[in-house]
PQR file with spaces between the fields and no chain letter, atoms N, CA, C, O and H, PARSE charges and radii, in Angstrom:
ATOM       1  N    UNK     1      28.923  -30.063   28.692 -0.4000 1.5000
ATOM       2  CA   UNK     1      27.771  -30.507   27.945 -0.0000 2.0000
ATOM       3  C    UNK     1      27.853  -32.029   27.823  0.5500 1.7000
ATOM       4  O    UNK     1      28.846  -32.752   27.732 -0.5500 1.4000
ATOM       5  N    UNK     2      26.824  -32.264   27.839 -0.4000 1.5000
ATOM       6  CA   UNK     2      26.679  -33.734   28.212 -0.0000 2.0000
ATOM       7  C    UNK     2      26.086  -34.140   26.298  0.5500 1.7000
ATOM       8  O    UNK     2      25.704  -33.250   25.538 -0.5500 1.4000
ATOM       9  H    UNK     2      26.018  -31.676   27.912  0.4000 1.0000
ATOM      10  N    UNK     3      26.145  -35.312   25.992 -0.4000 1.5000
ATOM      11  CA   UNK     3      25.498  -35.605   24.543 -0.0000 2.0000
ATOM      12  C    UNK     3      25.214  -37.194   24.550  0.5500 1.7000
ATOM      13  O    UNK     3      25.953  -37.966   25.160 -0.5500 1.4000
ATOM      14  H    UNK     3      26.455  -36.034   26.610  0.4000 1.0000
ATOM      15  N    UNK     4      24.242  -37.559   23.924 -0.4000 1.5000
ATOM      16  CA   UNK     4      23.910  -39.157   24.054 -0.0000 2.0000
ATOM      17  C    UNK     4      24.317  -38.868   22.552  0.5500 1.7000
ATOM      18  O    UNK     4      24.443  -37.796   21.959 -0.5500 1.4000
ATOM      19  H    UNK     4      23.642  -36.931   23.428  0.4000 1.0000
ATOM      20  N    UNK     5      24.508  -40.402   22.059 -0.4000 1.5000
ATOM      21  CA   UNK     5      24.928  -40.349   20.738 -0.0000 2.0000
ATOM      22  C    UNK     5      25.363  -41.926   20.258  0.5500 1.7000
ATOM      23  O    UNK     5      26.356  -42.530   20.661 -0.5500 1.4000
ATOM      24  H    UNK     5      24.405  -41.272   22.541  0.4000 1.0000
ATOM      25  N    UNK     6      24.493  -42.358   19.423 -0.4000 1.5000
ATOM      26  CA   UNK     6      24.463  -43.953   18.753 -0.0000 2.0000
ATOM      27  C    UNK     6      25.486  -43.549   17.626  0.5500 1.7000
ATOM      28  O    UNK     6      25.278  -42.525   16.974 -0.5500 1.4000
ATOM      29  H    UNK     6      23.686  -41.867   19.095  0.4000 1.0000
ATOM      30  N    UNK     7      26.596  -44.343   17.385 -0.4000 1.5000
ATOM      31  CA   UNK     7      27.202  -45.094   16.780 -0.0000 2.0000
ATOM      32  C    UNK     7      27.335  -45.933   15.740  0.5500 1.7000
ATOM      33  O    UNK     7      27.438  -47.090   16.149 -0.5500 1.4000
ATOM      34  H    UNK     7      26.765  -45.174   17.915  0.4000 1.0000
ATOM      35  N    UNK     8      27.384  -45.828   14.328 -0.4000 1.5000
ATOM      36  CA   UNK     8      27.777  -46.645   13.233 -0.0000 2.0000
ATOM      37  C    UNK     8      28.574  -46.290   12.542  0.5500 1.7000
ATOM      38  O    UNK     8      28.841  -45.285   11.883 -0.5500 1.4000
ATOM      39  H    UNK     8      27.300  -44.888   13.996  0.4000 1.0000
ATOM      40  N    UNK     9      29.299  -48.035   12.915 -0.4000 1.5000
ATOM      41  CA   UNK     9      30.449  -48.167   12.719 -0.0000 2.0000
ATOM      42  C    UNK     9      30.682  -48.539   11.369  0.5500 1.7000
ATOM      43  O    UNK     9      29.856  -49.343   10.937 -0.5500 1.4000
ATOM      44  H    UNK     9      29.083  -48.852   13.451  0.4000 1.0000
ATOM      45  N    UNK    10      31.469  -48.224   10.672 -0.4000 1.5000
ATOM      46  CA   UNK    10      32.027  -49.313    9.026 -0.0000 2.0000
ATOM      47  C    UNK    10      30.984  -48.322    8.010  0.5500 1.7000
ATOM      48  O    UNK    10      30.414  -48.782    7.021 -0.5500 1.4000
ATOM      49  H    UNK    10      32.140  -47.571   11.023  0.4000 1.0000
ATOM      50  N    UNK    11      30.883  -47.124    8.389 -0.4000 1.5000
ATOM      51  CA   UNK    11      29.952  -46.638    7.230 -0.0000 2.0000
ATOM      52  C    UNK    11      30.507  -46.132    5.932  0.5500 1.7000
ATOM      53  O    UNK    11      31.684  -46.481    5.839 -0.5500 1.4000
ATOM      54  H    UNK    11      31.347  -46.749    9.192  0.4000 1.0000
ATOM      55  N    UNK    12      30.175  -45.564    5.081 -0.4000 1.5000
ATOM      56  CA   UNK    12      30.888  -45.478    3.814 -0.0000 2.0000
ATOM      57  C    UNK    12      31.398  -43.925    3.989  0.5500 1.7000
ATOM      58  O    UNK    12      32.428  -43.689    3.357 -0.5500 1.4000
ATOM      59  H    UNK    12      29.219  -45.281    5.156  0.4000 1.0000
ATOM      60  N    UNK    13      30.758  -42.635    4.869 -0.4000 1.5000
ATOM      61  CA   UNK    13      30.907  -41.823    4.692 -0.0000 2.0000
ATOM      62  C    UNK    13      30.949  -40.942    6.111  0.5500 1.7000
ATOM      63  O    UNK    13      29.862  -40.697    6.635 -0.5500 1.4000
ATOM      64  H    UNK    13      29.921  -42.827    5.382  0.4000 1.0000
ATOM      65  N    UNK    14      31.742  -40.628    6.524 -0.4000 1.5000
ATOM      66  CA   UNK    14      31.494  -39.794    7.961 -0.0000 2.0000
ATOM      67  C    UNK    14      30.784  -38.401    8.146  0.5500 1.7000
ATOM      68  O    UNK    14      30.979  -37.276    7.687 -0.5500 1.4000
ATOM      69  H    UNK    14      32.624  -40.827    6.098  0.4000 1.0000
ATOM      70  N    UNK    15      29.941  -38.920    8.955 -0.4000 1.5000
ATOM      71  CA   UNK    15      28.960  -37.741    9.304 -0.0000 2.0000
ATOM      72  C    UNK    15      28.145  -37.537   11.221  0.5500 1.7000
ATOM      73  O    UNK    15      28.064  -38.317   12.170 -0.5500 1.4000
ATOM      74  H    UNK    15      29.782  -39.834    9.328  0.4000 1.0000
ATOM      75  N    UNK    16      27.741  -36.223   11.023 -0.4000 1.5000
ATOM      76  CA   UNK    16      27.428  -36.247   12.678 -0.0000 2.0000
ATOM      77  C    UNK    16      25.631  -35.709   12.433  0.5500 1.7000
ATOM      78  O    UNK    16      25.528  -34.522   12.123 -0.5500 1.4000
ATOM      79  H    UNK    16      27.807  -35.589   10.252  0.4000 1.0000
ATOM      80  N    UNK    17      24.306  -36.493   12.555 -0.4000 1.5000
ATOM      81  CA   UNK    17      23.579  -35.885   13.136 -0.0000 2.0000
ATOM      82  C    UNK    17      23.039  -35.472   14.124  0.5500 1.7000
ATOM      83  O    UNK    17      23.575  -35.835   15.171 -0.5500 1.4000
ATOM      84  H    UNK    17      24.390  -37.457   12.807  0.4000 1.0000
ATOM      85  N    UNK    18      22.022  -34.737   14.233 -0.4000 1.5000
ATOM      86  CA   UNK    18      21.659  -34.637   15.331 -0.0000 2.0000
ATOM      87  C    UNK    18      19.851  -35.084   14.886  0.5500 1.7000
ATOM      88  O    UNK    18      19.169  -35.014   13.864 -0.5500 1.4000
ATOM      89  H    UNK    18      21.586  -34.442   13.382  0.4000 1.0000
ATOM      90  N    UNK    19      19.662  -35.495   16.148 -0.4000 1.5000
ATOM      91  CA   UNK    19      17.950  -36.346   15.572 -0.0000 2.0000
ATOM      92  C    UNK    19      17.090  -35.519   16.330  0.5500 1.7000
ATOM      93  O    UNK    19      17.365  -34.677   17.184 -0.5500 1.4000
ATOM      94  H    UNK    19      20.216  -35.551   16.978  0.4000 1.0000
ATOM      95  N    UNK    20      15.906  -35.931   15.837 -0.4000 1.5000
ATOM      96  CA   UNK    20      14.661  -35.126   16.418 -0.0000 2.0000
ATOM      97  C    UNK    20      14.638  -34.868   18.019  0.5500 1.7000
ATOM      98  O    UNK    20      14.356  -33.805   18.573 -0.5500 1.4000
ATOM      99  H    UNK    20      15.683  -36.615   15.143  0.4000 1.0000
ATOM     100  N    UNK    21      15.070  -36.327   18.747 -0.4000 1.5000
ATOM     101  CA   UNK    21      14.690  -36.398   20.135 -0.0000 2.0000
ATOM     102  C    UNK    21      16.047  -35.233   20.745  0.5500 1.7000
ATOM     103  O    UNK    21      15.814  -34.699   21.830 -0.5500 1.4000
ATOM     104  H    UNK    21      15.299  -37.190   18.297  0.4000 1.0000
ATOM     105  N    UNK    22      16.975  -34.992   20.262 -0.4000 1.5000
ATOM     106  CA   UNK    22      18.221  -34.183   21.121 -0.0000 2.0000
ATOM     107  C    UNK    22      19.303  -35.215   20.612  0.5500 1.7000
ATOM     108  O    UNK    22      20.355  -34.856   20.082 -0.5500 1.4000
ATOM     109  H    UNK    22      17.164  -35.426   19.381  0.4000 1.0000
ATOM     110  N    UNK    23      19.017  -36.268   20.781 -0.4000 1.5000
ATOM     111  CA   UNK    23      20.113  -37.172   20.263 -0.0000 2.0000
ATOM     112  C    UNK    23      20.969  -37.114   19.246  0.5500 1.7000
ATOM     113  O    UNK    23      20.701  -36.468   18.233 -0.5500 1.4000
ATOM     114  H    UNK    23      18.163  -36.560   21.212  0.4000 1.0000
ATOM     115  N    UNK    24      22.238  -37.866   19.415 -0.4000 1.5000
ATOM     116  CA   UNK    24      22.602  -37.621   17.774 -0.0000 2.0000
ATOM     117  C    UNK    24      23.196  -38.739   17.425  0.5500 1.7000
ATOM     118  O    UNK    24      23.397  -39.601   18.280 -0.5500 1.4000
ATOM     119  H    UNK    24      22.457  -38.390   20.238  0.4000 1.0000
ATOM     120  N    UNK    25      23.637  -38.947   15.916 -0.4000 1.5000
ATOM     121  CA   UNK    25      24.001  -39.652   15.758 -0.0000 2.0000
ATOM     122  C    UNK    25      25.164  -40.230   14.902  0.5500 1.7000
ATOM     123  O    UNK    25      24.770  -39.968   13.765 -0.5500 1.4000
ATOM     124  H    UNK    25      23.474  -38.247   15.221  0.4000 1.0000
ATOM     125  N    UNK    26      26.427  -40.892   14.759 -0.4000 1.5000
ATOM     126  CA   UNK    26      27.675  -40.205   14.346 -0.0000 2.0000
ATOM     127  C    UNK    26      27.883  -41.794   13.825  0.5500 1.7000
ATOM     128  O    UNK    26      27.921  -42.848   14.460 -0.5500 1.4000
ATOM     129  H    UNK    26      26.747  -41.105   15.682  0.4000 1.0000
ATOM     130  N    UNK    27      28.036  -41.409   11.951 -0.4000 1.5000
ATOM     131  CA   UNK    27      28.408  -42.585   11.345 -0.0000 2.0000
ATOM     132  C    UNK    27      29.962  -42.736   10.797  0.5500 1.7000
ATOM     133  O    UNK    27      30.202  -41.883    9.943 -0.5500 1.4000
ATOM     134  H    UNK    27      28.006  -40.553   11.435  0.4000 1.0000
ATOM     135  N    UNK    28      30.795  -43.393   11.010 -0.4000 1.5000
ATOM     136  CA   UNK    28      32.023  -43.761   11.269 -0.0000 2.0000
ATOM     137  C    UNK    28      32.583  -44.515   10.163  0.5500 1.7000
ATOM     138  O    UNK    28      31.946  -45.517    9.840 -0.5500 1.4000
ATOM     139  H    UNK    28      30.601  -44.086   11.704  0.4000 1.0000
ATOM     140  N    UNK    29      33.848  -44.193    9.385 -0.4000 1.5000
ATOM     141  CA   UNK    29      34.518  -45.149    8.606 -0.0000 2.0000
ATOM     142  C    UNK    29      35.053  -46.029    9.378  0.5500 1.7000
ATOM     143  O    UNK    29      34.929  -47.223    9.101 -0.5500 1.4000
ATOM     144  H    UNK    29      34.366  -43.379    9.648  0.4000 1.0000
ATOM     145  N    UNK    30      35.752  -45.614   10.496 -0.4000 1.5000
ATOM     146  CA   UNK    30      36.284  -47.167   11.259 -0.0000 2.0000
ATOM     147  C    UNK    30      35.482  -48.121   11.786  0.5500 1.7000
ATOM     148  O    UNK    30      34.319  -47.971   12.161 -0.5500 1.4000
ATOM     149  H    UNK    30      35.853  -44.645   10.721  0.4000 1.0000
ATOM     150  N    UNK    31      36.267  -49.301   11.807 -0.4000 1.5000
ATOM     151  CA   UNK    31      35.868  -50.232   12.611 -0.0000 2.0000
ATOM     152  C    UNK    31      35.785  -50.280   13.654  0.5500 1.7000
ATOM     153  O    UNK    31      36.843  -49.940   14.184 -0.5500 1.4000
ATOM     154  H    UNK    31      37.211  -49.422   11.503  0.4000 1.0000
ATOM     155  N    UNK    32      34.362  -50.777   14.947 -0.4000 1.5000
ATOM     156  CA   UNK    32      34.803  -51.282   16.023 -0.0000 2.0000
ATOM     157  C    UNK    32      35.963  -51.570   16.579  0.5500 1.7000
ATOM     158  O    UNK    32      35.832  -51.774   17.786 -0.5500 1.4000
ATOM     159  H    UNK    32      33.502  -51.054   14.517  0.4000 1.0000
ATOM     160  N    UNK    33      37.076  -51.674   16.183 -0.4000 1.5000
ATOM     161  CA   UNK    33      38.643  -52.503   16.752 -0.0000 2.0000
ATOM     162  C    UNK    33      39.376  -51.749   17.551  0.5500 1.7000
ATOM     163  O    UNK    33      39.665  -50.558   17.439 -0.5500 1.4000
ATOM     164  H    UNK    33      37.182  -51.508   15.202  0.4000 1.0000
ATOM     165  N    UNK    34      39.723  -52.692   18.548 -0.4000 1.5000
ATOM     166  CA   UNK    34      41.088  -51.128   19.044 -0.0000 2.0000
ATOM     167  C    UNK    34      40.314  -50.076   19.486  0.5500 1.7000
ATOM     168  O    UNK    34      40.889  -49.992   20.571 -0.5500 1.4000
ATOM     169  H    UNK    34      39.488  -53.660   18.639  0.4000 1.0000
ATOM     170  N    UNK    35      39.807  -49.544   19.519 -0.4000 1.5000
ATOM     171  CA   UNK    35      39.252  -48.331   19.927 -0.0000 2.0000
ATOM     172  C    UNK    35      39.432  -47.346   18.541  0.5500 1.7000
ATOM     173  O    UNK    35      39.218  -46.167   18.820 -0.5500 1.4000
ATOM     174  H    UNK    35      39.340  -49.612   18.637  0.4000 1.0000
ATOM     175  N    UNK    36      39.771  -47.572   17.144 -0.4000 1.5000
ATOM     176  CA   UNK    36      39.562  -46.989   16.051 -0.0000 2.0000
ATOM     177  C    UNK    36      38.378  -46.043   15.973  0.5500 1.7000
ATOM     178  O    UNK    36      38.556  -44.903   15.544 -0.5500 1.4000
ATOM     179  H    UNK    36      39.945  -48.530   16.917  0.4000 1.0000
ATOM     180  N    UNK    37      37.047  -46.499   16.407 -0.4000 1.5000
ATOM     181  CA   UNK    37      35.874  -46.096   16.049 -0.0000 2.0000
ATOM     182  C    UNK    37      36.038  -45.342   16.950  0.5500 1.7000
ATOM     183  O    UNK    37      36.096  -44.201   16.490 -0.5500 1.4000
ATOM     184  H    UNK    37      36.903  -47.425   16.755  0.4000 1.0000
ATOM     185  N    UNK    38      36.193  -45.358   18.441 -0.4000 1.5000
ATOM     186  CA   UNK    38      36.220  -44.451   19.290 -0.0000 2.0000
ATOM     187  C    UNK    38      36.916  -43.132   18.988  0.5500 1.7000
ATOM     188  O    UNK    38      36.575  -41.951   18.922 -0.5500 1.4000
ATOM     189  H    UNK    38      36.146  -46.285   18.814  0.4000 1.0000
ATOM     190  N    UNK    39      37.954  -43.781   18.843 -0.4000 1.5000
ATOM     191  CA   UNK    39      39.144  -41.886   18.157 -0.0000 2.0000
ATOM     192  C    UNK    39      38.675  -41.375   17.308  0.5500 1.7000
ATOM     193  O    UNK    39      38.683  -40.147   17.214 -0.5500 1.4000
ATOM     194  H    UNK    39      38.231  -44.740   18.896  0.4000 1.0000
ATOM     195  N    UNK    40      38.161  -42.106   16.492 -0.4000 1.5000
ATOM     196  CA   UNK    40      37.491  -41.238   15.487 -0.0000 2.0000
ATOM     197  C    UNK    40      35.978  -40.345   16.007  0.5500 1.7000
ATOM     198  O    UNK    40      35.760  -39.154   15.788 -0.5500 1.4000
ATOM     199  H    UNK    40      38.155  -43.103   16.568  0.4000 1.0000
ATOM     200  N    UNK    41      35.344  -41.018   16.514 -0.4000 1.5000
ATOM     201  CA   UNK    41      34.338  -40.351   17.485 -0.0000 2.0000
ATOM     202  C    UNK    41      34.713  -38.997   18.119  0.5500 1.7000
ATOM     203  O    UNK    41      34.083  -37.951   17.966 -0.5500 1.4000
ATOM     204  H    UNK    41      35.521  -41.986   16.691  0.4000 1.0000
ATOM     205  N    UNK    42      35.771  -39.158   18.815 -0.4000 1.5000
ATOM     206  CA   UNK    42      36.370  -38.124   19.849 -0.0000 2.0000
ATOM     207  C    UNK    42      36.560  -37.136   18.677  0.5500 1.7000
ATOM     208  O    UNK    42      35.895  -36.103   18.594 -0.5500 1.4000
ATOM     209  H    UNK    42      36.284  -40.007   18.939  0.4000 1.0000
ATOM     210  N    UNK    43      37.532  -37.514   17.742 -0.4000 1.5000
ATOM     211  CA   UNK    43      38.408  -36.183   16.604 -0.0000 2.0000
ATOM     212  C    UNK    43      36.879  -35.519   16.077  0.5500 1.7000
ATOM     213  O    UNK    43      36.779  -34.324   16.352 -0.5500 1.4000
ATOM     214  H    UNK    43      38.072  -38.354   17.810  0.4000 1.0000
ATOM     215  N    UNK    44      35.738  -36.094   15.397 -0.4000 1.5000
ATOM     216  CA   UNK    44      35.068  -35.801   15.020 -0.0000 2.0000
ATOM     217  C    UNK    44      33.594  -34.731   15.396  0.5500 1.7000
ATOM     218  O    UNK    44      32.849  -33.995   14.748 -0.5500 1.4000
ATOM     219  H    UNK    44      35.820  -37.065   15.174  0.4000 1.0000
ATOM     220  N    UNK    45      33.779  -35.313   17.267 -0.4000 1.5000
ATOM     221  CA   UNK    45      32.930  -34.436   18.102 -0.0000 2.0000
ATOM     222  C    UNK    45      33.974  -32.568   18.227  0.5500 1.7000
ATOM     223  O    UNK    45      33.673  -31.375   18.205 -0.5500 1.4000
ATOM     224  H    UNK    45      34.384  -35.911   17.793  0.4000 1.0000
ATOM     225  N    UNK    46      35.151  -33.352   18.343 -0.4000 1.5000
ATOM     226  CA   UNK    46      35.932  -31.627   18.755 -0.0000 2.0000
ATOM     227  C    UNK    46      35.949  -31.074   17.470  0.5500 1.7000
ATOM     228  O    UNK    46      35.235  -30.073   17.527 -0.5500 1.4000
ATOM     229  H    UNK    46      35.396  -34.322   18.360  0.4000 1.0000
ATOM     230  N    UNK    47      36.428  -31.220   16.262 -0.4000 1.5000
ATOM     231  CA   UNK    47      35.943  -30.686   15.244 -0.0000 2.0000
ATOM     232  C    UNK    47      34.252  -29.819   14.935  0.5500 1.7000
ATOM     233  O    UNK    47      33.903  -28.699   14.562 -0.5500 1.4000
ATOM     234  H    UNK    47      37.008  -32.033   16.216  0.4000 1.0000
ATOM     235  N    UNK    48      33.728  -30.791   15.248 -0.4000 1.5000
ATOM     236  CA   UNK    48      32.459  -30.412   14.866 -0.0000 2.0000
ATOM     237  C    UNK    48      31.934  -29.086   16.207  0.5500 1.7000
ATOM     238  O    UNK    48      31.315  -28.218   15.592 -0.5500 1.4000
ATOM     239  H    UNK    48      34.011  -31.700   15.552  0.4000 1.0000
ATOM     240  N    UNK    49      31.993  -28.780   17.492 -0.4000 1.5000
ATOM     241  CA   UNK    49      32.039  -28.432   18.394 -0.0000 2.0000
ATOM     242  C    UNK    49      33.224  -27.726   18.817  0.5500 1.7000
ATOM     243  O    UNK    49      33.251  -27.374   19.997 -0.5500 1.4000
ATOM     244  H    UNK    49      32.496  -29.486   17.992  0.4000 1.0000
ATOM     245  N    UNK    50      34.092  -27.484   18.167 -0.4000 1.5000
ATOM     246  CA   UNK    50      35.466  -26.458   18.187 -0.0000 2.0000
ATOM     247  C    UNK    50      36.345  -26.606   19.142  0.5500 1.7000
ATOM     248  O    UNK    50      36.989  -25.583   19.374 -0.5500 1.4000
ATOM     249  H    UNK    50      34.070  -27.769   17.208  0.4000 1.0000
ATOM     250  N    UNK    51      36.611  -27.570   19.813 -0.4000 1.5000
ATOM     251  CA   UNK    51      37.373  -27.621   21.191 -0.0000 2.0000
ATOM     252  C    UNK    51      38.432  -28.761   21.086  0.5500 1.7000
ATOM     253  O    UNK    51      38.430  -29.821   20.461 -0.5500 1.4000
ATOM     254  H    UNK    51      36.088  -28.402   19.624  0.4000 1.0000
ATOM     255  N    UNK    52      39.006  -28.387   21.612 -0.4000 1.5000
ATOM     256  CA   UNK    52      40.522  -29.602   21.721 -0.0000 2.0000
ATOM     257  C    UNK    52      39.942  -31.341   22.160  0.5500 1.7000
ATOM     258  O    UNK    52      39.329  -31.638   23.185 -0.5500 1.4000
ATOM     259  H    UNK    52      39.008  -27.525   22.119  0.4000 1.0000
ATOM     260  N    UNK    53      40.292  -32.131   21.224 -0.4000 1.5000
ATOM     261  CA   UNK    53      40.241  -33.533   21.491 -0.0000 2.0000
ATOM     262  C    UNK    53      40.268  -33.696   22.837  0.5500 1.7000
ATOM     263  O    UNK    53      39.161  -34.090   23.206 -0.5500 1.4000
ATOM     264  H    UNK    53      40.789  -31.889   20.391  0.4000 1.0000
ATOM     265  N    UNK    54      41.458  -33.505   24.250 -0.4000 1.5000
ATOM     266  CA   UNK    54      41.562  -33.707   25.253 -0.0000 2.0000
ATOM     267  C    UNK    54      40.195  -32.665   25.977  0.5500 1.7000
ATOM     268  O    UNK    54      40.469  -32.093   27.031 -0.5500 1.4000
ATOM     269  H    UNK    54      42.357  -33.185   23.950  0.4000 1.0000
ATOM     270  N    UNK    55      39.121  -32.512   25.524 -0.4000 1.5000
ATOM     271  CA   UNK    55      38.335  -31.820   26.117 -0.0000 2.0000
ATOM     272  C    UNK    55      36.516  -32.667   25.916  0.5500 1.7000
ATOM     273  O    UNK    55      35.469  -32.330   26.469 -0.5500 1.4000
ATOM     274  H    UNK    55      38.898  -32.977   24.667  0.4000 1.0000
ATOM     275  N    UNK    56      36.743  -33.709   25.009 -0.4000 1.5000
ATOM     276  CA   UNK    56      36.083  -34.659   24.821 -0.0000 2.0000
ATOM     277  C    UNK    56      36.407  -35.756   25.383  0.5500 1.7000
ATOM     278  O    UNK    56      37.500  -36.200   25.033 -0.5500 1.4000
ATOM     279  H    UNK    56      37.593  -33.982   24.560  0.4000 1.0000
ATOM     280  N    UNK    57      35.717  -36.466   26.288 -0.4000 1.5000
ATOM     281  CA   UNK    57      35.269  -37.843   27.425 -0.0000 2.0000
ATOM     282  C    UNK    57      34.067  -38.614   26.941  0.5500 1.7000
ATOM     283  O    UNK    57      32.895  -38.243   26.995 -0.5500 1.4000
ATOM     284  H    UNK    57      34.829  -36.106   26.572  0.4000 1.0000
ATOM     285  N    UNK    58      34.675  -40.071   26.320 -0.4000 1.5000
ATOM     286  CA   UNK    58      33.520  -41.075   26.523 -0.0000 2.0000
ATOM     287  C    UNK    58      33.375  -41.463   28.206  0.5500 1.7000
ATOM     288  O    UNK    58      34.158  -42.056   28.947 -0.5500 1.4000
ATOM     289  H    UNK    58      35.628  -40.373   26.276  0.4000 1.0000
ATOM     290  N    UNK    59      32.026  -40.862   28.464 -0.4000 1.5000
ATOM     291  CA   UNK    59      31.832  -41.194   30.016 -0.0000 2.0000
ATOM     292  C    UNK    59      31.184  -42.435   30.166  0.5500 1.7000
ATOM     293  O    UNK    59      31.423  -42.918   31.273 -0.5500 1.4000
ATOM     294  H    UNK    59      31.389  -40.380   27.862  0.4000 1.0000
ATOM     295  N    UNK    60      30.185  -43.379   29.208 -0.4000 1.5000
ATOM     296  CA   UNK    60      29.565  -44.518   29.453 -0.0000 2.0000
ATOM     297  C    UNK    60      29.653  -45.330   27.699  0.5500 1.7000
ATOM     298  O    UNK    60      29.551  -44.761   26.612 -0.5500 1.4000
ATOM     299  H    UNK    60      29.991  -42.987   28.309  0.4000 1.0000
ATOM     300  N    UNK    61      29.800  -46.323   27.892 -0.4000 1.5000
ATOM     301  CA   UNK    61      29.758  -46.925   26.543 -0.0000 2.0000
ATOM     302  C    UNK    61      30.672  -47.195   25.360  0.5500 1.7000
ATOM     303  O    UNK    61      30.685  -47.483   24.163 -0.5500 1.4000
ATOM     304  H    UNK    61      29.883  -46.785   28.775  0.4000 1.0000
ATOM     305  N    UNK    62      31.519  -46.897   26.541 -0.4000 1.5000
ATOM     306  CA   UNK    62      32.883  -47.050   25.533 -0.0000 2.0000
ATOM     307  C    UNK    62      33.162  -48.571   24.679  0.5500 1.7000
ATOM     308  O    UNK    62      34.049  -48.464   23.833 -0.5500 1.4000
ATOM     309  H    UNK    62      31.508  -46.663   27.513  0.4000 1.0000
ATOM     310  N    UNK    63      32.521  -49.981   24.787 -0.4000 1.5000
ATOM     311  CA   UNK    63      32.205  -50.829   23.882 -0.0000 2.0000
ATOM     312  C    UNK    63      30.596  -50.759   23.868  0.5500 1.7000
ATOM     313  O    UNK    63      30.152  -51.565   24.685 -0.5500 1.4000
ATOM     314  H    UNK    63      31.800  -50.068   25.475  0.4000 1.0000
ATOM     315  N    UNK    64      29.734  -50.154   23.296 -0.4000 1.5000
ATOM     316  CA   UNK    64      28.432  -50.082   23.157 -0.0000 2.0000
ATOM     317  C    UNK    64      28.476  -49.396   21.815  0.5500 1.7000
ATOM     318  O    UNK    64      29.475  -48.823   21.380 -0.5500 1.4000
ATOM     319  H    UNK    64      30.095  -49.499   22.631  0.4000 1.0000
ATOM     320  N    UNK    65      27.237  -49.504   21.146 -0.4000 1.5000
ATOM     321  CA   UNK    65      26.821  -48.517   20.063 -0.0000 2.0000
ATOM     322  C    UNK    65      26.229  -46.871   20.645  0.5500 1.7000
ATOM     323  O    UNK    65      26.352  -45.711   20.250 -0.5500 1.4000
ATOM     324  H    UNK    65      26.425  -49.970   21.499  0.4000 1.0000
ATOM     325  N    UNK    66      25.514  -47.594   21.840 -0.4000 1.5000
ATOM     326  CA   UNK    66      24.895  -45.885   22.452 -0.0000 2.0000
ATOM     327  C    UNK    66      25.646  -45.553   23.335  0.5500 1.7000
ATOM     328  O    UNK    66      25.890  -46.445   24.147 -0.5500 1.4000
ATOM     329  H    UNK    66      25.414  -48.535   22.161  0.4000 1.0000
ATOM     330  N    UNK    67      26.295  -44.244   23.558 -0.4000 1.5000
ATOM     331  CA   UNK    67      27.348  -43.460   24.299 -0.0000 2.0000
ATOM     332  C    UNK    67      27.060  -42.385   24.864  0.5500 1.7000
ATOM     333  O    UNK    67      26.240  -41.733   24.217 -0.5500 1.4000
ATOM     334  H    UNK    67      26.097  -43.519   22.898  0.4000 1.0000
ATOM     335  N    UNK    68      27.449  -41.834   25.977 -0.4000 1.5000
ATOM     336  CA   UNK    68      27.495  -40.548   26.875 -0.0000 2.0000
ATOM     337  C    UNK    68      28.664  -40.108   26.328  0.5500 1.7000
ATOM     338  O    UNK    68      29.563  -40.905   26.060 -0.5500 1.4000
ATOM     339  H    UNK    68      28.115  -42.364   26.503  0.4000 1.0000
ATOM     340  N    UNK    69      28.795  -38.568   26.066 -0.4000 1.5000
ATOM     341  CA   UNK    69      29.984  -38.106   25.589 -0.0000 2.0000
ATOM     342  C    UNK    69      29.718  -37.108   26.393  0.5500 1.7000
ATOM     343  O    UNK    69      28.633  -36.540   26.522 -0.5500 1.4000
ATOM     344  H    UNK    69      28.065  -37.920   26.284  0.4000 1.0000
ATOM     345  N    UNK    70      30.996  -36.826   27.094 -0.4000 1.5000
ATOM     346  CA   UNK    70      30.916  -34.919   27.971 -0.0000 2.0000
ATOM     347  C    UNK    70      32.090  -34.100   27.327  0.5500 1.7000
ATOM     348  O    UNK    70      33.296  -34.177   27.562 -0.5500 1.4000
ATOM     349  H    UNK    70      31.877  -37.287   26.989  0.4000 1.0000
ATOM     350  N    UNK    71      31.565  -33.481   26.652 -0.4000 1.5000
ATOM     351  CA   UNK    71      32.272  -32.045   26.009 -0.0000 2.0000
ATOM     352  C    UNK    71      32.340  -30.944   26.932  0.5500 1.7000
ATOM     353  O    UNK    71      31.373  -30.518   27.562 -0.5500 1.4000
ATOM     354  H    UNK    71      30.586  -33.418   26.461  0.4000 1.0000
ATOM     355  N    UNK    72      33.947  -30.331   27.014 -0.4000 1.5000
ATOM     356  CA   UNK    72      34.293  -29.423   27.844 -0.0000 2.0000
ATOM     357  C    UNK    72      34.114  -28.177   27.408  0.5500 1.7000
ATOM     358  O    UNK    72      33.701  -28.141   26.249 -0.5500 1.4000
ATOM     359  H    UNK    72      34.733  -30.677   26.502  0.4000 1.0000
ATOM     360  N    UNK    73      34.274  -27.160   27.910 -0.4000 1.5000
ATOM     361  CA   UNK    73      33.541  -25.953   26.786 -0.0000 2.0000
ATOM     362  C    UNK    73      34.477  -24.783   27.943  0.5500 1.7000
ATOM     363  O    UNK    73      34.434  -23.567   27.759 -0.5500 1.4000
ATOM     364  H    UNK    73      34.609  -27.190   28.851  0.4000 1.0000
C-alpha cells in the first residue's frame, strides 16, 4: 500500500489523519533533526496499521513535508 502523507513537525500532540482527498496527515512531537521526525513517522504508521516498523519505507520525501510511504502488508 502506497500512502501520500504531509507532515507536521514540532506539534504539541501526536496524531494520524486521514483527509477528505485519501491523503493523510501525521502531526509529530519531533523535530525535523536527524531524522527524529522521520522515526517517529515510521513507529507511528506501523502502530496505527499493525505491521512491523521494518515493513514501513519512506519511498520519496524523506527531507520534505509531503511523503510517499509504502506499507508492507
Amino acid at each position: 500500500m502506497i500512502l501520500q502523507i504531509k507532515v507536521k513537525p514540532n506539534a504539541k500532540q501526536q496524531k494520524l489523519e486521514q483527509q477528505a482527498d485519501g491523503s493523510w496527515l501525521a502531526h509529530l512531537k519531533s523535530p525535523p533533526v536527524d531524522g527524529k521526525a522521520n522515526a517517529e513517522l515510521i513507529k507511528l504508521l506501523a502502530q496505527r496499521f499493525a505491521v512491523p516498523k521494518s515493513q514501513v519505507t519512506i519511498k520519496s520525501g524523506g527531507a520534505a513535508k509531503l511523503k510517499l510511504i509504502e506499507i508492507l502488508e
